[in-house]
Structures are given as structure tokens and as C-alpha cells.
TIMIFI-983121 format. One record per residue (C-alpha): x, y, z; residue number from 1; residue in three letters. Coordinates in nm, 3 decimals, padded with zeros to 5 digits, m for minus. Layout:
% TIMIFI-983121
- X;Y;Z;i;aa
- X;Y;Z;NUM;ala
...
***
This chain:
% TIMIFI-983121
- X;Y;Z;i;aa
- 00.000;00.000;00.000;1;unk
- 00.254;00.206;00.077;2;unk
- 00.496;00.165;m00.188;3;unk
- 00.147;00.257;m00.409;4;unk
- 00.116;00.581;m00.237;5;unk
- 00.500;00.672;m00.314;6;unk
- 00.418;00.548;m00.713;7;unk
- 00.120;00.712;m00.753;8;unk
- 00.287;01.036;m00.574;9;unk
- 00.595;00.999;m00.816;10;unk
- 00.327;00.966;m01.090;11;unk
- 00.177;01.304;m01.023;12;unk
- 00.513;01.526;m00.974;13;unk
- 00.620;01.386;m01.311;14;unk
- 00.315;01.512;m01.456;15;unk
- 00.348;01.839;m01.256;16;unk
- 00.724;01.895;m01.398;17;unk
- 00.621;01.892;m01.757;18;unk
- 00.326;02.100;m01.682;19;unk
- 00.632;02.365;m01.559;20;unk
- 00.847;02.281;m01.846;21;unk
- 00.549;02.424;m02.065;22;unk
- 00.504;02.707;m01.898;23;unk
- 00.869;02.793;m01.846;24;unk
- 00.957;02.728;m02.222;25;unk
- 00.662;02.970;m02.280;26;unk
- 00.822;03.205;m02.099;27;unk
- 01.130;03.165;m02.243;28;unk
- 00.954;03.242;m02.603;29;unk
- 00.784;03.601;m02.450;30;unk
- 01.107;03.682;m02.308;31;unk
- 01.264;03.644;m02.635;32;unk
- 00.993;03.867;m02.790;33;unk
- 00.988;04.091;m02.550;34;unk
- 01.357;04.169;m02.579;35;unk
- 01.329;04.192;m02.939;36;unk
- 01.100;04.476;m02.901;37;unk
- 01.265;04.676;m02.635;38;unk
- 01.562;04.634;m02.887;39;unk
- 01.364;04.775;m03.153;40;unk
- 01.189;05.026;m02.984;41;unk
- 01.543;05.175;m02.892;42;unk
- 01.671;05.184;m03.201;43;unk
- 01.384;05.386;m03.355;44;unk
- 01.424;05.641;m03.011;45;unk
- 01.783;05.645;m03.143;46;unk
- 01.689;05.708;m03.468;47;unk
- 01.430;06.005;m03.311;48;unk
- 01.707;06.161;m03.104;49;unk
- 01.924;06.193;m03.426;50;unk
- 01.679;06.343;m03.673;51;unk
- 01.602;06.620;m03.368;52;unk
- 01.960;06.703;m03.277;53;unk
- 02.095;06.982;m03.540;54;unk
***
């Protein structure tokens, strides 16, 4: 009974873990974006700055 309890427990943390990995590789993916754009975005304010300076 016992050893059950530990399998079925094992069972369920396994499941839990790639349920995380999901999440943290979608993460990953929005981070990616999101750094992309903040690059972006400063290179147009760059590109701003220039065309205002004389």
C-alpha cells in the first residue's frame, strides 16, 4: 500500500514537472519577444534623437 502511495505520488510530480516545463519554455519564447522589441523600440528612439539634434 505504501509503496502505491509513493508510485502514484511519483506519478503526479512527473506530470506536474512537464506541466512547468510548458510554462517555463513559454516564458522563455515572451522573453525572447519581449527583448526583441525593447531592442527595436530603442533603435527607432535612437533614430528620433538623431533626426532632432541639429
Amino acid at each position: 500500500m505504501e509503496i502505491q502511495t509513493l508510485q502514484d505520488a511519483v506519478k503526479e510530480l512527473k506530470v506536474q514537472i512537464r506541466e512547468m516545463d510548458g510554462q517555463r519554455q513559454a516564458l522563455t519564447e515572451r522573453i525572447a519577444k519581449t527583448e526583441s522589441s525593447v531592442k527595436s523600440a530603442h533603435k527607432r528612439i535612437d533614430d528620433l534623437q538623431k533626426e532632432m539634434m541639429p
